[in-house]
TITILUM-7723 format. One record per residue: residue in one letter; z, y, x of N, C-alpha, C in turn. Coordinates in steps of 0.001 Angstrom, whole numbers, padded with zeros to 6 digits, always signed. Layout:
<nodes>
aZYXZYXZYX...
</nodes>
This chain:
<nodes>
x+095185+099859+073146+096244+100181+074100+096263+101675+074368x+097520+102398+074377+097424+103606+074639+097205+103997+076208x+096862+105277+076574+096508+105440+077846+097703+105023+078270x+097487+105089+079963+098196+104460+080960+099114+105924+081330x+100231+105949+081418+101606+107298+082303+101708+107149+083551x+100295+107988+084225+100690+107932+085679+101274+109077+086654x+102171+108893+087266+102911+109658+088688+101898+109636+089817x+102557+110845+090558+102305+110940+091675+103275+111777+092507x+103650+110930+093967+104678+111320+094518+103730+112031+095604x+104023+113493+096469+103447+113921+097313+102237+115021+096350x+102586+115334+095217+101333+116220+094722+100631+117285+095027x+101584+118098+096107+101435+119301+096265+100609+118854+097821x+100026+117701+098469+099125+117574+099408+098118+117227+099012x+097957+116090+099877+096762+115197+099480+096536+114501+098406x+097474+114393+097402+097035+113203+096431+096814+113860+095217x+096482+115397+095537+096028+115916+094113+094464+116317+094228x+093985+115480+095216+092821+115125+095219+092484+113753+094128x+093146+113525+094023+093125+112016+092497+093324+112588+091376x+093530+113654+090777+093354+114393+089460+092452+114628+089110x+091169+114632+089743+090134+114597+088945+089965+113200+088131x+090073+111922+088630+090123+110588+088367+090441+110556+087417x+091968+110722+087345+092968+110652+085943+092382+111306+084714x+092055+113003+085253+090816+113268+084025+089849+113126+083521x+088920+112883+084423+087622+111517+083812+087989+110477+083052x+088798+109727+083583+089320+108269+082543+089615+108754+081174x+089498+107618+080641+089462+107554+079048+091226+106712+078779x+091348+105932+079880+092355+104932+079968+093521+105722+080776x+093814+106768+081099+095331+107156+081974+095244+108800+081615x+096604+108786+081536+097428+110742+081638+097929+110891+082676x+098104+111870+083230+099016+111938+084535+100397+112664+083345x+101261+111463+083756+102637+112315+082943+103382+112787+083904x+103527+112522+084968+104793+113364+085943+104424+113175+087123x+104598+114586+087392+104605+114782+089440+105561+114922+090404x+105662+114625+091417+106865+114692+091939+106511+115466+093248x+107379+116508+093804+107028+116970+095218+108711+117929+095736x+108964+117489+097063+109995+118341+097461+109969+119632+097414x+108570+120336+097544+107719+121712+097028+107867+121584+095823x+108957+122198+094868+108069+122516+093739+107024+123276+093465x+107449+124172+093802+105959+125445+093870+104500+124883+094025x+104414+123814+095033+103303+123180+095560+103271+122485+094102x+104167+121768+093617+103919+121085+092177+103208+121674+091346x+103770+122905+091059+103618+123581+090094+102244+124137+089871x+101851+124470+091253+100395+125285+091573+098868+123597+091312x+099865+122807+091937+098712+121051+091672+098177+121431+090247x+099227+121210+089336+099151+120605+087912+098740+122237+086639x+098623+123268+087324+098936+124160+086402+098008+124067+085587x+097061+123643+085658+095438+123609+084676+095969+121795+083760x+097065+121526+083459+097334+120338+083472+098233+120365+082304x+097968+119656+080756+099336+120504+080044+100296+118953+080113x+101540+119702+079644+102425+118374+078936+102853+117384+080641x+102884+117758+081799+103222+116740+082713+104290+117059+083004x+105604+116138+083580+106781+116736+084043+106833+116960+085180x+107696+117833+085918+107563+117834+087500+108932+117741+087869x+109091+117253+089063+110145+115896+089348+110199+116946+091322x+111225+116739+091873+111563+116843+093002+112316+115881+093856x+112576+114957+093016+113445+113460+093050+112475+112575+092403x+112107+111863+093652+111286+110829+093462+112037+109558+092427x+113514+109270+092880+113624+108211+091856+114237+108684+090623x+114485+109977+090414+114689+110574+089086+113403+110456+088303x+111965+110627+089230+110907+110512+088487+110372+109349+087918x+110828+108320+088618+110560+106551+088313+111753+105903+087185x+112738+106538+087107+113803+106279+085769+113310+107012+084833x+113262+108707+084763+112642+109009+083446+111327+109176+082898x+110759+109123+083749+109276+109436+083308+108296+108476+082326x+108716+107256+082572+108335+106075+081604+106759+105874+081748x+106791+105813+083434+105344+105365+084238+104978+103927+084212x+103447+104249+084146+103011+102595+084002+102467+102642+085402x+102261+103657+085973+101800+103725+087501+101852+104646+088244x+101967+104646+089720+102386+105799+090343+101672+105663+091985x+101020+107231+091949+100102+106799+093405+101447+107808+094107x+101320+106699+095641+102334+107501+096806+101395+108438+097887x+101246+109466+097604+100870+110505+098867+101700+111012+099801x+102746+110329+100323+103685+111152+100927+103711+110638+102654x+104263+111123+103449+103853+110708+105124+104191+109194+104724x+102996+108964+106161+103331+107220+106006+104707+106301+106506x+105771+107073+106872+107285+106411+107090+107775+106363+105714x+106995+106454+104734+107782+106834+103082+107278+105979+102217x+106226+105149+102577+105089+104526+101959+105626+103047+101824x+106505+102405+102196+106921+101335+101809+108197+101337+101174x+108429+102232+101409+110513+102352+100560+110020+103159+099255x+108863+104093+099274+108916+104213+098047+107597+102999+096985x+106888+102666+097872+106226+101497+097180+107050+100225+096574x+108181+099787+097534+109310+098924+097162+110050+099406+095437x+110254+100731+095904+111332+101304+095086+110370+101458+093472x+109178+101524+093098+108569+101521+092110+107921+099809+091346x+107486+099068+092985+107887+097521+092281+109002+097139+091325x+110158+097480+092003+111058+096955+091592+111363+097226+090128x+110969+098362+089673+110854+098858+088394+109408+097973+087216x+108644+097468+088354+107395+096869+087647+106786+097986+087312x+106633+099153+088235+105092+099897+088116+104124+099972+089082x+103660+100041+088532+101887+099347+089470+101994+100586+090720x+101286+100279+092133+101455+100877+092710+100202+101034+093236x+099481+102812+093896+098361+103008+094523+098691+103731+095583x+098741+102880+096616+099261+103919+097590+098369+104269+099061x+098478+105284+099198+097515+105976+100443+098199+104909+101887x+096869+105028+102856+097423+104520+103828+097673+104884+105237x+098141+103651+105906+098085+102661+105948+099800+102152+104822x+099565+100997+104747+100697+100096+104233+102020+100260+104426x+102106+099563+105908+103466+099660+106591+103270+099821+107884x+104379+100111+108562+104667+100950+109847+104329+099473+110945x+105130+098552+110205+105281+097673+111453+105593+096599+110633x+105714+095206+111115+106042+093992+110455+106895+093959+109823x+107980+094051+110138+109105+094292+108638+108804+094662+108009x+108508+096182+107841+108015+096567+106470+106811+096244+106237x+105964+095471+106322+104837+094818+105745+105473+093160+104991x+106304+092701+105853+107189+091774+104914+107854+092116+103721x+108675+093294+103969+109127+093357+102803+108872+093946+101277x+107189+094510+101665+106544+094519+100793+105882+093851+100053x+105239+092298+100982+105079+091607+100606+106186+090399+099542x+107194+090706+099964+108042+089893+098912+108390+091171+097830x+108393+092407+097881+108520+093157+096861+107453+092572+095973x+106408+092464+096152+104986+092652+095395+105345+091007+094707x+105816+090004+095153+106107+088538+094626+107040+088415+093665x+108373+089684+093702+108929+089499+092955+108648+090915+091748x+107678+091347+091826+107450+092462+090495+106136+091934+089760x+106241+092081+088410+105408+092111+087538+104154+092839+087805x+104526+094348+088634+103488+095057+088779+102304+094382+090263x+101237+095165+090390+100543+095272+091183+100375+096367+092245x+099924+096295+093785+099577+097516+094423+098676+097238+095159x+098284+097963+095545+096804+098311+095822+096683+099680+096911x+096906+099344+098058+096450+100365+098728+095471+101490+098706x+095367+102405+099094+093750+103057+098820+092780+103206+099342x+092186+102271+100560+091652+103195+101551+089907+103505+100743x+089702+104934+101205+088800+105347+100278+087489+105057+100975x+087394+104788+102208+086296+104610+102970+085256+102870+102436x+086427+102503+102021+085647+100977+100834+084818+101516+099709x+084878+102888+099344+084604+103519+098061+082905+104131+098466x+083009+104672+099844+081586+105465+100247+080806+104726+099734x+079710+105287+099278+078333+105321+098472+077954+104455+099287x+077140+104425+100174+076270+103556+101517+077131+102547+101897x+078321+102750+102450+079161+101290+102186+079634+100294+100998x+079685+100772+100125+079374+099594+099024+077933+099383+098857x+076412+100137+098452+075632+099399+098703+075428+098057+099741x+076011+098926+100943+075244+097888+102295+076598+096603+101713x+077131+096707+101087+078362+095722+100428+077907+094204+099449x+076786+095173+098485+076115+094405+097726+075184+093770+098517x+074494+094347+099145+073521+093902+100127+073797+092496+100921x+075103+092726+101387+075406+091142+102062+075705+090543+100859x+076296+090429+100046+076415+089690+098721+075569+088988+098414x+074304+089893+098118+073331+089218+098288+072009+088389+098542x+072419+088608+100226+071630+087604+101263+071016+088630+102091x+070823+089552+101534+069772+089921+102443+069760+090430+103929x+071229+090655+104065+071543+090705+105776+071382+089286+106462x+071245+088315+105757+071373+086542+106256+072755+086838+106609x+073177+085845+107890+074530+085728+107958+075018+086784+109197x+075749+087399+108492+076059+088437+109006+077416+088477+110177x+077023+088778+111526+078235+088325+112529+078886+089619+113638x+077988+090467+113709+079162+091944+114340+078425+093059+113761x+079830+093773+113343+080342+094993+112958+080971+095672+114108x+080589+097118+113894+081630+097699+114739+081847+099215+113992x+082446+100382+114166+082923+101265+113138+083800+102329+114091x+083369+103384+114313+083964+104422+114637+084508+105425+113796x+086089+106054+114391+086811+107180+113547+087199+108040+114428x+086393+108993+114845+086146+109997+115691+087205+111527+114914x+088294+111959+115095+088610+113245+114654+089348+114122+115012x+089238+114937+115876+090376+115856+116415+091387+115936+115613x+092501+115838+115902+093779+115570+115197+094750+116890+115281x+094471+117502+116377+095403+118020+117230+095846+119483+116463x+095062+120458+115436+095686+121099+114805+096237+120433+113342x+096426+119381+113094+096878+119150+111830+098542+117982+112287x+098039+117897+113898+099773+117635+114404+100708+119056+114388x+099825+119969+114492+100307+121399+114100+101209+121621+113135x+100204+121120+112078+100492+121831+110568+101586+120770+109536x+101162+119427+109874+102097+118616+109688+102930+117349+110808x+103675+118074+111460+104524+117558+112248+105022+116070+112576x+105232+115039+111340+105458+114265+110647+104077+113222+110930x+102952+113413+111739+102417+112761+111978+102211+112415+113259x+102814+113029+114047+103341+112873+115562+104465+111490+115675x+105578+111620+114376+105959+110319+114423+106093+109304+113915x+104305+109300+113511+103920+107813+113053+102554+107436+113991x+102996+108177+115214+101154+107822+115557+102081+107067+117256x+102092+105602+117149+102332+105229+118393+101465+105636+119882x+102394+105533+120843+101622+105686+121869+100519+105008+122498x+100556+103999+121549+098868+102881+122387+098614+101937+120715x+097779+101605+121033+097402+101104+119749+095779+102043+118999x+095556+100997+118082+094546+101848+116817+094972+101743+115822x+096563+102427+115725+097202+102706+114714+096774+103138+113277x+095529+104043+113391+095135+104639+112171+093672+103859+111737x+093217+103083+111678+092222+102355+111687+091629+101779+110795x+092493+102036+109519+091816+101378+108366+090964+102022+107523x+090665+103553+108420+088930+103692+107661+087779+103436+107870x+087869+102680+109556+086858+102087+110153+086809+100668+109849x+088160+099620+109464+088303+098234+109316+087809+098210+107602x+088092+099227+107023+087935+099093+105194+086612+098289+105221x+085586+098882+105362+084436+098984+104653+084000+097269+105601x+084400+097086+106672+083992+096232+107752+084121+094975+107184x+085567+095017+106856+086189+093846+105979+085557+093432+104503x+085001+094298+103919+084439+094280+102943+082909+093549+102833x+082335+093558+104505+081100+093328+104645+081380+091696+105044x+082782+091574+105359+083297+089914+106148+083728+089530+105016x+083289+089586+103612+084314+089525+102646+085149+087682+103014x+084333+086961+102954+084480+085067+103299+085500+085118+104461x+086001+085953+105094+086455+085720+106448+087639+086548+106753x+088317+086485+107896+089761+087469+108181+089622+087196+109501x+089996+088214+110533+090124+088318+111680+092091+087278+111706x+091396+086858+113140+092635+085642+113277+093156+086275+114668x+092619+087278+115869+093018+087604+117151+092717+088976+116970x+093048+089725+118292+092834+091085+118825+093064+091252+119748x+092084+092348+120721+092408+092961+121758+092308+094129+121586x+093152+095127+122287+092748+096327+122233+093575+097289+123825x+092633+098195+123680+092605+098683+125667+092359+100274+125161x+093169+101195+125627+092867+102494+125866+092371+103542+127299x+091773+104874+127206+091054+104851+127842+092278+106288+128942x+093425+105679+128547+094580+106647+129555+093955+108388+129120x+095237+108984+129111+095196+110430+129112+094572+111606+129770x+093571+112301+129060+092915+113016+129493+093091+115003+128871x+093289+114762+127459+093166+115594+126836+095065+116352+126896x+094553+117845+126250+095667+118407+126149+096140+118978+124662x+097433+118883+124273+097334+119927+122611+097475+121393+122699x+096989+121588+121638+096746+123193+122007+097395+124138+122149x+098909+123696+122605+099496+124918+123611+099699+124604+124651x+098656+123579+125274+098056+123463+126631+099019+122694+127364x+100213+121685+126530+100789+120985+127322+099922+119579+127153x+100020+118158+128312+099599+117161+128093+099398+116760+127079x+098417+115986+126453+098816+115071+125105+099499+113990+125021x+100024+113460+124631+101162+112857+124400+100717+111099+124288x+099453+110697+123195+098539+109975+123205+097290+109339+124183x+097353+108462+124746+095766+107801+125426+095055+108186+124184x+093300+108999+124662+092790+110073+124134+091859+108875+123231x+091266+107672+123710+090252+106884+123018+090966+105363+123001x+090899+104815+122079+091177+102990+122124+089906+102642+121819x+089998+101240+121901+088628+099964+121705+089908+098900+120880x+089808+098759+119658+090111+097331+119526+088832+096089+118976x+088998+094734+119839+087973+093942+119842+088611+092720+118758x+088053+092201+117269+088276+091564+116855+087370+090308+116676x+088522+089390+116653+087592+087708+116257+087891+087482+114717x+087149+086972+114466+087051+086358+112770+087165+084650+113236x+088069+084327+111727+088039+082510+111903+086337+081721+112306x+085180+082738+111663+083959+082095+111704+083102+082420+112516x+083874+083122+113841+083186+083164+114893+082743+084765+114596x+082822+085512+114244+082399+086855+113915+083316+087904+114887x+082921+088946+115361+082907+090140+115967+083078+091047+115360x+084166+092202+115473+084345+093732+115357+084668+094304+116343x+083997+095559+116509+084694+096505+117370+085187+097825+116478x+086350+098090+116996+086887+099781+116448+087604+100678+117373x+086759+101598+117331+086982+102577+117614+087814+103868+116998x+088878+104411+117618+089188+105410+117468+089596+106733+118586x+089622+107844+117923+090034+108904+118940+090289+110396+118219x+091425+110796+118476+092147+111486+117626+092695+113047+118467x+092234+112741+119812+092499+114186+120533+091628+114921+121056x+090384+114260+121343+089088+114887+121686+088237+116156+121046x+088035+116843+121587+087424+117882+121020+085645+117200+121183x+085638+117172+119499+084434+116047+119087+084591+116785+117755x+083034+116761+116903+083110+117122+115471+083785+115339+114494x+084047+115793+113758+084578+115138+112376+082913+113797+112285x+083604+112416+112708+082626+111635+112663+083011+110284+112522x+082433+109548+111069+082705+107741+111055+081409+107547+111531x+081361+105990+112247+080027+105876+112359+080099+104064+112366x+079232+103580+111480+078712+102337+110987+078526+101509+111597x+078200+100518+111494+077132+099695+112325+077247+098102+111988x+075978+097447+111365+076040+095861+111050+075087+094996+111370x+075350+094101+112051+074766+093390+111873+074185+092390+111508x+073151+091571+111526+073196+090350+110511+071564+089707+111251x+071527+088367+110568+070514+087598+111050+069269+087747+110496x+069256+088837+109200+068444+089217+109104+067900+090721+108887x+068962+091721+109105+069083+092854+108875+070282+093284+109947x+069768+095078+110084+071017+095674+110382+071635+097204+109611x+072057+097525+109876+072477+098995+109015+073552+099735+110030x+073075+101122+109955+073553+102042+110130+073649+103234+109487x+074841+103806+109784+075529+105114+109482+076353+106058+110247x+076568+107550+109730+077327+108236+110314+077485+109239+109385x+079078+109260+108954+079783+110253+107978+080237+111704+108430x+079855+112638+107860+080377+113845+108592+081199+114829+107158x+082458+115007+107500+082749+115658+106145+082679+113844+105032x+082173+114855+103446+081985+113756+102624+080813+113079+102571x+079490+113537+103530+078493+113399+103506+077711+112214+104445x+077281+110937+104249+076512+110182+105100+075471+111010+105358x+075161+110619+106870+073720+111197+107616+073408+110148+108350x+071838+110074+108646+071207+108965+108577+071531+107978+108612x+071950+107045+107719+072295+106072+106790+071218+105390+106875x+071014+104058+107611+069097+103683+107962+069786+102094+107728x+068446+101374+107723+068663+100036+107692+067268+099279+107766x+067281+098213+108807+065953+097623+108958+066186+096455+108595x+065006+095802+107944+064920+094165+107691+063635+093577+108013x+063337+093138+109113+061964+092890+109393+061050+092219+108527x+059804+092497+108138+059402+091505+107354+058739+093191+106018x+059793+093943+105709+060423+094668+104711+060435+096084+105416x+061491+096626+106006+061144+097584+106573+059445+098082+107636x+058774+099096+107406+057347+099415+107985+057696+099689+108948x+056808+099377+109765+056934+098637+111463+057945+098158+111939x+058865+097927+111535+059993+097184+111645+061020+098391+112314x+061014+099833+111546+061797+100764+112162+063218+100740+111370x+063638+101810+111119+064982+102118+110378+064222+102703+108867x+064222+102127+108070+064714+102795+106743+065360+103683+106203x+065423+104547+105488+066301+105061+104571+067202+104025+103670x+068569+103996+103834+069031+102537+103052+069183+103178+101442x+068649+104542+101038+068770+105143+100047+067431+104689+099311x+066636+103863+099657+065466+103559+099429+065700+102074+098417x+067145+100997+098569+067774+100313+097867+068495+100784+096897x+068671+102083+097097+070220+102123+095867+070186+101953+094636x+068818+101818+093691+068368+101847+092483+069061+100107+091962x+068246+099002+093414+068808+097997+092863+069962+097600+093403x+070714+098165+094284+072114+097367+094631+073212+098862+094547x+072937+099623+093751+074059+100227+093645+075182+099628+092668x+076482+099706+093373+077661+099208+092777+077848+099690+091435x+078046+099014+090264+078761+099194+089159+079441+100118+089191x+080613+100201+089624+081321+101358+089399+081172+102755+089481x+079492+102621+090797+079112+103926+091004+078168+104287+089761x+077640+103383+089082+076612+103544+087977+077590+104267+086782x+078584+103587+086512+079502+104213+085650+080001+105613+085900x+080512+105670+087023+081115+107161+087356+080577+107936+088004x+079743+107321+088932+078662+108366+090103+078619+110067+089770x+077847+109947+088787+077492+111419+088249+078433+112429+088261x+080005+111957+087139+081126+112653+087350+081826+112435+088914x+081581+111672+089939+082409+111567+090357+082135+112518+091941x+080856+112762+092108+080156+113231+093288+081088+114456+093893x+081217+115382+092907+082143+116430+093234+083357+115965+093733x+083823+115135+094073+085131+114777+094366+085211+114542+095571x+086801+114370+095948+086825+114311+097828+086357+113101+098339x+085980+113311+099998+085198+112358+100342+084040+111625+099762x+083328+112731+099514+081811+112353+098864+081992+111586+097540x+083090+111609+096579+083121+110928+095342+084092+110021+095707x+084165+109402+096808+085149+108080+096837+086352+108151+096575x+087385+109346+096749+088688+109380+096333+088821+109280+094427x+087404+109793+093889+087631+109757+092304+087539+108299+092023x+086504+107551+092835+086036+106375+092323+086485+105319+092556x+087763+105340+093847+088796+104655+093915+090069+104464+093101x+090109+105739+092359+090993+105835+091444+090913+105207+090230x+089889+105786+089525+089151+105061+088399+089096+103449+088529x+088338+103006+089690+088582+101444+089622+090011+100962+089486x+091379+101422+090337+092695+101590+090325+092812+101469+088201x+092517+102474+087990+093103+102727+086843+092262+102016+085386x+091383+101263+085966+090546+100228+084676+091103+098731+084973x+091273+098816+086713+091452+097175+086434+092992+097033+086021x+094309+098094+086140+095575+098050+085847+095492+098257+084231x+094596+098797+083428+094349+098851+081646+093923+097820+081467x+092750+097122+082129+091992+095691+081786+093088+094866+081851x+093946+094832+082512+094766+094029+082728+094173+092704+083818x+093425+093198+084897+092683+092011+086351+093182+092405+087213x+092844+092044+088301+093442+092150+089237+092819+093410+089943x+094047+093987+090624+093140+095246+091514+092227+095053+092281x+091666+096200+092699+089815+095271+094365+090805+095039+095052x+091827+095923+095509+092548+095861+097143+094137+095339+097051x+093777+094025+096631+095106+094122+096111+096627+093791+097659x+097607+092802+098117+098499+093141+098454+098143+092526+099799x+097449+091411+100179+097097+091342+101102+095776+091672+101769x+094767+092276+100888+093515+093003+101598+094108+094092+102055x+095059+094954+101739+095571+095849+102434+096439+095761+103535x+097380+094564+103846+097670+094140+104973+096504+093193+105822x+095670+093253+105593+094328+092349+106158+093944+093575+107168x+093996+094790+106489+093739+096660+107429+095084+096257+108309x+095990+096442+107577+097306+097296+107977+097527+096614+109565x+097668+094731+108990+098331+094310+110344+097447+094219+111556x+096327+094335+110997+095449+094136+112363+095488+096021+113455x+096319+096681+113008+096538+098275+114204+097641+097870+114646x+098590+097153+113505+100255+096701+114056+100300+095719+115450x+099285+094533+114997+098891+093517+115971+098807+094140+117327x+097146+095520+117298+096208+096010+118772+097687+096586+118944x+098717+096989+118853+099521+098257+119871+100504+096920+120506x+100716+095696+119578+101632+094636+120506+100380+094413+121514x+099288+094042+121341+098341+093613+122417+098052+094847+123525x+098017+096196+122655+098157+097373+124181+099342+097118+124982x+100228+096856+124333+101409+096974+125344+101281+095540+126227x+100571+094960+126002+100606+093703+126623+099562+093540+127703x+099241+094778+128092+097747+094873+128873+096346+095058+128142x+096441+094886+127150+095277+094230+126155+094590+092703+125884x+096081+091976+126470+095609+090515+125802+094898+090295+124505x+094749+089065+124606+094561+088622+123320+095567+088203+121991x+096257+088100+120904+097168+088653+120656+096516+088090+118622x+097337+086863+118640+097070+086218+117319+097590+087146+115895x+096841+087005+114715+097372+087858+113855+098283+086667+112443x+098961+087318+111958+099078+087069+111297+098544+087033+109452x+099049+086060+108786+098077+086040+107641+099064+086169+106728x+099452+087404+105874+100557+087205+105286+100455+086526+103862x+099337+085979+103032+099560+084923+102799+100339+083663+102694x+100116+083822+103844+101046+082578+104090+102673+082908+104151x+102913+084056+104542+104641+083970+104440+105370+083860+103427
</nodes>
């Protein structure tokens, strides 16, 4: 099979952080970019020969003769242009979250039923090194049965509402709208299970943006999730606080627990106890496992992939993206693990507005 012709809409931001990917693989070219910047295009790809560059996104999906196309563009764009490349039957990788709100999470979901192709959200925080170990780890057994998680996404926001504007109006006023880098990895550890309720409660306005008018946002949320099997999450987010750049972990299980905290691309103390196993029954180094439960994919690409954003995970999300769409299997994240993230922030902001009831989710599955 010849390599795979992949796009990318939004090149000149964030998603030319996935070019390293495309060049590692043995299996994909990047044939065409697309950006309302050309210049920004032009400057992405210049170390890049033979790609076309496109300023018209659906000029780029008629001629380009793509077998796949990742969407980097603000998240109000992320389902009309995810729709608009189904419909063509090209596979889709798109940054997140999903969709804005229930409609457009419906109508992606029937996009995705009626195209040949596949999509696959991206969230890259499923990709971190220490979260797929501690991944394998419940796989197999050694957390016993594993019943609360909880996951913090700690990040001052407030100069990059600056710089890109456009994220002021996708960030509702109550809710844990942005949440699926704390739910990724969580969900991954519940793999048997799906949250069925939610609550979620904010902690009212405190903070200001930095030309010193109010913020606009309640400064911290809590959303509290139930699983069908009796299981617990908590998530945390907070996006106006003057706080350093911080995810932070946390699992538990009946026979183990694990912790973490991400700064930048880098985990710091990353620990994990299993009584019995861990000496005196303290915290571990969970780097002390990785020989035997490091993930496949990291064994394959690890080495090339370290240099890459977010500690390797944006390359190594890609690469998996771009073997299982050549293998011809199914993607990891495919259309409803990504609404499994998406609807559960859509759900907490109907339950903020509701006081912070409790507040059933839906399974789109089933629709």
């Amino acid at each position: 099979m010849e390599k795979l012709n992949i796009g990318i809409v939004g090149v000149g931001g964030r998603p030319a952080a996935f070019l390293r990917a495309i060049e590692i693989s043995d299996k994909a070219r990047l044939a065409a970019v697309c950006d309302l910047n050309r210049d920004a295009a032009e400057v992405a790809v210049k170390d890049i020969d033979n790609v076309e560059i496109y300023t018209d996104y659906e000029e780029m999906l008629e001629k380009a003769k793509l077998d796949a196309v990742v969407i980097g563009t603000p998240i109000p764009l992320h389902v009309q242009q995810s729709i608009a490349a189904l419909k063509r039957n090209i596979h889709v990788f798109c940054e997140v979250t999903a969709a804005k709100n229930l409609a457009e999470a419906r109508q992606l979901v029937e996009a995705c039923r009626s195209s040949r192709a596949q999509y696959m959200m991206g969230e890259n925080s499923n990709y971190h090194h220490f979260n797929m170990i501690v991944a394998e780890m419940v796989k197999n057994g050694l957390f016993g049965n594993v019943f609360y998680a909880e996951a913090d996404y700690i990040h001052d926001c407030r100069d990059l509402w600056v710089k890109t504007p456009w994220r002021r109006k996708t960030k509702d006023s109550k809710g844990v709208t942005y949440g699926t880098h704390s739910l990724g990895p969580v969900l991954t550890w519940f793999r048997d299970d799906r949250v069925v309720s939610v609550c979620c409660a904010g902690s009212g306005r405190h903070n200001f943006d930095l030309d010193g008018s109010p913020a606009e946002w309640e400064d911290h949320w809590i959303m509290l999730c139930k699983t069908a099997k009796n299981r617990l999450i908590k998530i945390s987010t907070n996006f106006s606080s003057p706080h350093p750049f911080t995810h932070f972990y946390y699992l538990q299980g009946t026979n183990a627990a694990f912790r973490a905290e991400r700064a930048g691309g880098n985990f710091l103390n990353a620990r994990i106890c299993i009584p019995g196993i861990s000496k005196e029954e303290k915290w571990d180094e969970l780097s002390r496992y990785e020989d035997q439960y490091m993930p496949e994919i990291w064994k394959k690409y690890g080495e090339k992939a370290r240099g890459g954003g977010h500690g390797g995970s944006d390359t190594i999300i890609m690469l998996d993206f771009i073997d299982a769409i050549y293998d011809g299997r199914p993607v990891p994240i495919d259309i409803h693990a990504s609404l499994d993230m998406t609807l559960l922030g859509i759900y907490s902001v109907i339950s903020a507005q509701q006081g912070g009831v409790w507040v059933e989710v839906d399974d789109s599955r089933k629709w």
